[in-house]
ZALOKE-290304 format. One record per residue (C-alpha): residue number from 1; residue in three letters; x, y, z. Coordinates in steps of 0.001 Angstrom, whole numbers, plus 500000, padded with zeros to 6 digits. Example, Ala and Ser with C-alpha at 12.3 -4.5 7.8 and 13.67 -1.06 7.14 Angstrom:
<rs>
<r i="1" aa="Ala" c1="512300" c2="495500" c3="507800"/>
<r i="2" aa="Ser" c1="513670" c2="498940" c3="507140"/>
</rs>
This chain:
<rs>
<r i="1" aa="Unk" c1="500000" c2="500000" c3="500000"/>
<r i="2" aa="Unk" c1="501536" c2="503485" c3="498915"/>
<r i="3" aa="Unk" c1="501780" c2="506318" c3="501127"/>
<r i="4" aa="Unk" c1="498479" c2="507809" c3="499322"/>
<r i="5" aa="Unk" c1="496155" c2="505166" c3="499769"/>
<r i="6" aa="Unk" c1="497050" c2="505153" c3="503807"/>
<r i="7" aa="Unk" c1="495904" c2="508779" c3="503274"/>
<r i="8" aa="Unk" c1="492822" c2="508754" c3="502150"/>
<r i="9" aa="Unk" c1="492009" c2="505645" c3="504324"/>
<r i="10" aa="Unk" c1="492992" c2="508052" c3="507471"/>
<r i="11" aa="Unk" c1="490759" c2="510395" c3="506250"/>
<r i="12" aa="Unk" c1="487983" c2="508522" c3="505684"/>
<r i="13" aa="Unk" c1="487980" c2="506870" c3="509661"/>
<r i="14" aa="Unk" c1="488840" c2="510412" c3="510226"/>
<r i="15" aa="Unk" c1="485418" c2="511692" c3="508295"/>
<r i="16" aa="Unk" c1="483269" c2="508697" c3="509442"/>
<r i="17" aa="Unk" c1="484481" c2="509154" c3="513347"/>
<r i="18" aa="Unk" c1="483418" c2="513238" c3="512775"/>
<r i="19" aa="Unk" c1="480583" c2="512381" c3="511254"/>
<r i="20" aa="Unk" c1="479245" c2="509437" c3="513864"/>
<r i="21" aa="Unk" c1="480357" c2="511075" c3="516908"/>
<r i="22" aa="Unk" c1="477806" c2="513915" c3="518685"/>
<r i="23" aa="Unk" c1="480345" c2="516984" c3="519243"/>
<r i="24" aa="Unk" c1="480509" c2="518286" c3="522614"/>
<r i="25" aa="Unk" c1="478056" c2="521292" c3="521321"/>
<r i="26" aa="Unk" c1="475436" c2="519359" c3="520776"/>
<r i="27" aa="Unk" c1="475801" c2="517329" c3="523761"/>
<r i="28" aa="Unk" c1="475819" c2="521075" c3="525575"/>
<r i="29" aa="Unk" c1="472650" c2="522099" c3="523646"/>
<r i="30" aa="Unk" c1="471039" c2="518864" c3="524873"/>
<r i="31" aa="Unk" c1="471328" c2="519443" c3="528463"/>
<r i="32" aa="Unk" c1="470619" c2="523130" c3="528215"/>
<r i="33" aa="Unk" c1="467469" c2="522029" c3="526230"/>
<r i="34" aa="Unk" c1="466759" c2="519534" c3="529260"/>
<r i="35" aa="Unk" c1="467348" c2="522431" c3="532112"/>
<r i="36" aa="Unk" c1="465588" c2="525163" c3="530528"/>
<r i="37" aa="Unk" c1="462097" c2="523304" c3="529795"/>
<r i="38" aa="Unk" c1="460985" c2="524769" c3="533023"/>
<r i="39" aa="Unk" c1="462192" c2="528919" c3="532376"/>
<r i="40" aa="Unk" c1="460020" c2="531138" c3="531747"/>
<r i="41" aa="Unk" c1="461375" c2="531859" c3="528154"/>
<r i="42" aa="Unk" c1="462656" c2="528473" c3="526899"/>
<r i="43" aa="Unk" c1="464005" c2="530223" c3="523613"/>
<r i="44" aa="Unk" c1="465702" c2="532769" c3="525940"/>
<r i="45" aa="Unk" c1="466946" c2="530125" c3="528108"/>
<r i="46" aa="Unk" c1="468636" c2="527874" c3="525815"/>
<r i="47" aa="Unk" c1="470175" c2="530670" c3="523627"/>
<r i="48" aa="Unk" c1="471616" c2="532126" c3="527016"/>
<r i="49" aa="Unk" c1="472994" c2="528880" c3="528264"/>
<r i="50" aa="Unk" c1="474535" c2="528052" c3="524709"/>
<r i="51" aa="Unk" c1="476056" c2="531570" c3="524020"/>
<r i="52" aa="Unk" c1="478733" c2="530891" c3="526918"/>
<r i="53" aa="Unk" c1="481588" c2="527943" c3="525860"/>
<r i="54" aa="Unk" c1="482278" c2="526816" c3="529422"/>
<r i="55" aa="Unk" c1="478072" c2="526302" c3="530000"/>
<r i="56" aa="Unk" c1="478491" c2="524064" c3="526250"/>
<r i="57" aa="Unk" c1="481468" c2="522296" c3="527633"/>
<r i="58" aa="Unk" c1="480015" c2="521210" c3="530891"/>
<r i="59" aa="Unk" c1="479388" c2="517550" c3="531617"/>
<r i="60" aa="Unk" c1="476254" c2="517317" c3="533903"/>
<r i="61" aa="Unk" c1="473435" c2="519506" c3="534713"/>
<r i="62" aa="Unk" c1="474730" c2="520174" c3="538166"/>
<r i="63" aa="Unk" c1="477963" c2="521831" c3="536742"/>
<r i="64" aa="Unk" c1="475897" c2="523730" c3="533889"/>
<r i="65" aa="Unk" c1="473803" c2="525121" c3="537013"/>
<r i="66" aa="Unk" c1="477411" c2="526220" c3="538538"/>
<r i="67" aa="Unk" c1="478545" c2="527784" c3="535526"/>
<r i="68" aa="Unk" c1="475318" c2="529386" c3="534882"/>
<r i="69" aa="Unk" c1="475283" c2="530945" c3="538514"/>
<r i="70" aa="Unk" c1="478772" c2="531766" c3="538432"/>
<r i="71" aa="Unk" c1="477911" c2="534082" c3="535409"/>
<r i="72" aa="Unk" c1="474893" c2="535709" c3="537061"/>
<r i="73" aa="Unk" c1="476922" c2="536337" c3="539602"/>
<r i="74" aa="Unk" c1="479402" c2="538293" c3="537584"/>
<r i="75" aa="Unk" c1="476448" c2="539929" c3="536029"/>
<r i="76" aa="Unk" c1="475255" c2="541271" c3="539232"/>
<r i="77" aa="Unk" c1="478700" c2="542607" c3="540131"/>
<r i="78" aa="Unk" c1="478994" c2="544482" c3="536628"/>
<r i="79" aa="Unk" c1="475421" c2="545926" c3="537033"/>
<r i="80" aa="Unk" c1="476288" c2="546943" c3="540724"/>
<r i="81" aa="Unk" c1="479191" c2="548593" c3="539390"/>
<r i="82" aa="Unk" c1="477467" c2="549893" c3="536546"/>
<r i="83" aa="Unk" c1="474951" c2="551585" c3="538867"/>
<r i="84" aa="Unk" c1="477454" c2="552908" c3="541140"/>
<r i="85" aa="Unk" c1="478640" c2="555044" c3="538249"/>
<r i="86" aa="Unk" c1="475318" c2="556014" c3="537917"/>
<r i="87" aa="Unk" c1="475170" c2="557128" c3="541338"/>
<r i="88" aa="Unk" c1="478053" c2="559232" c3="540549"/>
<r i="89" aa="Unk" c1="477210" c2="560894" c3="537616"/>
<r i="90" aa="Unk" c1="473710" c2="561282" c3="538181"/>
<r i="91" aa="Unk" c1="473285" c2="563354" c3="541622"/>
<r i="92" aa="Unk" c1="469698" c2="564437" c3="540950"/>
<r i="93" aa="Unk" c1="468901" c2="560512" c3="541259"/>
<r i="94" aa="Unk" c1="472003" c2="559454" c3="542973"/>
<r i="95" aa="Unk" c1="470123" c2="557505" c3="546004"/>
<r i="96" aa="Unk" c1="468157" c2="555502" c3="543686"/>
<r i="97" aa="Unk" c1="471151" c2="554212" c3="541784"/>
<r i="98" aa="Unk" c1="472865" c2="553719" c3="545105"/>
<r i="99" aa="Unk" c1="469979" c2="551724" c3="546391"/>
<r i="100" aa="Unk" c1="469963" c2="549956" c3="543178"/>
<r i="101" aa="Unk" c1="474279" c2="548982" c3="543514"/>
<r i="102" aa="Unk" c1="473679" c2="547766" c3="546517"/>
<r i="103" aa="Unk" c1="470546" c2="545523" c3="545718"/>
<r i="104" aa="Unk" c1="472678" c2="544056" c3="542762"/>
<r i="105" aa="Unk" c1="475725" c2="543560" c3="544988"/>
<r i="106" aa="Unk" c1="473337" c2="541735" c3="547405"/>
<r i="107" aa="Unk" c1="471996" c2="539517" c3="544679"/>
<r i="108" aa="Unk" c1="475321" c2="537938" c3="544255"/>
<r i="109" aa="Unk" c1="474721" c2="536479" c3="547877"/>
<r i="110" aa="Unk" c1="472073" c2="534214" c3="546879"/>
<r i="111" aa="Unk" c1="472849" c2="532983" c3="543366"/>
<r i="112" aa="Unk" c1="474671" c2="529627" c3="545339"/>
<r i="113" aa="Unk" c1="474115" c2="526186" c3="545434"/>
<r i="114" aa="Unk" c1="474480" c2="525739" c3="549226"/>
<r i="115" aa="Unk" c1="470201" c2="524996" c3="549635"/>
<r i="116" aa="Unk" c1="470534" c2="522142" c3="546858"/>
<r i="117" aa="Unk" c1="470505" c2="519024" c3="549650"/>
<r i="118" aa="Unk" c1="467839" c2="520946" c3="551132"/>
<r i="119" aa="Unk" c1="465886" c2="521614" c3="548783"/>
<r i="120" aa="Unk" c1="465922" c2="525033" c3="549297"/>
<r i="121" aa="Unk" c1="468287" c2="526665" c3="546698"/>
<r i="122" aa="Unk" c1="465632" c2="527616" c3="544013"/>
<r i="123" aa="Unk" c1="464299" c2="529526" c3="546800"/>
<r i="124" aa="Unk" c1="467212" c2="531113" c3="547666"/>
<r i="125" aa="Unk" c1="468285" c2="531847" c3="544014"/>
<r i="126" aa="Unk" c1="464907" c2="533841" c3="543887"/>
<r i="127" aa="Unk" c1="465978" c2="536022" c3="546535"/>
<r i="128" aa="Unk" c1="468055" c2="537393" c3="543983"/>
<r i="129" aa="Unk" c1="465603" c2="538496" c3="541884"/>
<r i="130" aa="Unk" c1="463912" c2="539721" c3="545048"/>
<r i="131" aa="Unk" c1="466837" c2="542104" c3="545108"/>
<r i="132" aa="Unk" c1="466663" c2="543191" c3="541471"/>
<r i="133" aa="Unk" c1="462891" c2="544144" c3="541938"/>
<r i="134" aa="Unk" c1="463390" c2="546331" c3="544920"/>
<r i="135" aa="Unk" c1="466016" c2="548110" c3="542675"/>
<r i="136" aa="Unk" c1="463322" c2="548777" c3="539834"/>
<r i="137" aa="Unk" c1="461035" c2="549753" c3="542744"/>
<r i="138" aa="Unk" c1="463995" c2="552348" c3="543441"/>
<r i="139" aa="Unk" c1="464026" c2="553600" c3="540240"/>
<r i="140" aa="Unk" c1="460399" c2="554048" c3="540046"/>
<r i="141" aa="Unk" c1="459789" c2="555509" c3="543141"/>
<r i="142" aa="Unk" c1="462338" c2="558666" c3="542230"/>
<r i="143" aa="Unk" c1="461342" c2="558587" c3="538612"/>
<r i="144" aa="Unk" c1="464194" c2="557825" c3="537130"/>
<r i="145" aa="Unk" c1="463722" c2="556444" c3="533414"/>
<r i="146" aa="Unk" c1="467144" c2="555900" c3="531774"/>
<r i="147" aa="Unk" c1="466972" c2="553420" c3="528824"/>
<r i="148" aa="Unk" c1="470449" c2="552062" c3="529429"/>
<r i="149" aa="Unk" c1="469754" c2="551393" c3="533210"/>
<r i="150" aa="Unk" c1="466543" c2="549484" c3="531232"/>
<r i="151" aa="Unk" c1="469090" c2="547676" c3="529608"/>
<r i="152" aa="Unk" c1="470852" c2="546502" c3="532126"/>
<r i="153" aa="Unk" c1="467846" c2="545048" c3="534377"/>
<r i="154" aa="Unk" c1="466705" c2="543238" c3="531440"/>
<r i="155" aa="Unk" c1="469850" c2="541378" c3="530892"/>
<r i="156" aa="Unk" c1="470446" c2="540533" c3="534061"/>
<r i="157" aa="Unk" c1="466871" c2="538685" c3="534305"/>
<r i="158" aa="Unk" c1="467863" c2="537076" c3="531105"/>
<r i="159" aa="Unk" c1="471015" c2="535345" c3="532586"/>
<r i="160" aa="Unk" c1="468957" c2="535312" c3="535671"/>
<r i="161" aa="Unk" c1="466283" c2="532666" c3="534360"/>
<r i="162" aa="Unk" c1="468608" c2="530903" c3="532741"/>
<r i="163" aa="Unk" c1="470467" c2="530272" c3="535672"/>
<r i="164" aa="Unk" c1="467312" c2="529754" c3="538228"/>
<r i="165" aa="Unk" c1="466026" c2="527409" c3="535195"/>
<r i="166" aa="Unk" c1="469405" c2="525153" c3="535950"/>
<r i="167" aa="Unk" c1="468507" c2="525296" c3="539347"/>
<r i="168" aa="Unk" c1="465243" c2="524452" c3="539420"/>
<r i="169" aa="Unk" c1="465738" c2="521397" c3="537166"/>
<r i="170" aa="Unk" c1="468706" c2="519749" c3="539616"/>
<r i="171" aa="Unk" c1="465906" c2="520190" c3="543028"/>
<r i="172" aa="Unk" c1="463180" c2="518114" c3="540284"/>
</rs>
């Protein structure tokens, strides 16, 4: 057998294994399929969940939950931060972007596992968004309408469902 011939036998194992073999994506889409069945958006959900590599790449539903908090988490940091510089640069509405900082920096507290055995960390995940209402409460009650602060609510809930979603489906 020539040196061609072992060639294009390599490639076509090579081809057939590709082609037989479910990639780790779609294994990823799977069980973010499977967690977000119960969200409230399951479009939303699964399009969250899949837009993040290390949520594709994880192995189990428990460590897709993990993931998925660990990025709400770092959501609720950025939009504490981001409404800190509100606070700053806004004085005529500076305590409601204060209150709403500190709401978002006390959301990170609850987006955990630690309730999973239990059966209480779905609960305390929604304490989170518990803390994200009272900051649009804030904002409401000192009539503050900024599109961008809009913005950022709205994408934190997004990566919030997704992540309670993960939750919920590990405590069912």
């Amino acid at each position: 057998m020539d040196s061609r011939n072992r060639i294009v036998i390599f490639a076509a194992i090579v081809l057939y294994l590709f082609l037989h073999f479910p990639s780790q994506t779609e294994a990823g889409v799977e069980l973010a399929s499977k967690v977000c069945k119960n969200s409230q958006n399951f479009e939303s959900c699964v399009q969250t969940l899949t837009s993040y590599p290390q949520i594709v790449a994880a192995p189990d539903e428990k460590a897709i939950a993990e993931k998925a908090l660990e990025i709400a988490r770092k959501e609720s940091g950025d939009s504490s931060e981001f409404f800190a510089g509100l606070a700053q640069s806004n004085p005529s509405s500076k305590t409601a972007f204060e209150q709403c900082a500190a709401h978002f920096k006390e959301a990170v507290l609850f987006l955990n596992l630690k309730g999973l055995q239990g059966g209480t960390a779905s609960l305390d995940v929604h304490y989170a968004l518990d803390e994200v209402d009272q900051c649009q409460d804030a904002l409401s009650s000192g009539n503050v309408l900024i599109d961008s602060a809009t913005s950022v609510i709205q994408k934190w809930k997004t990566v919030y469902d997704a992540a309670a979603a993960t939750v919920s489906a590990l405590e069912h």
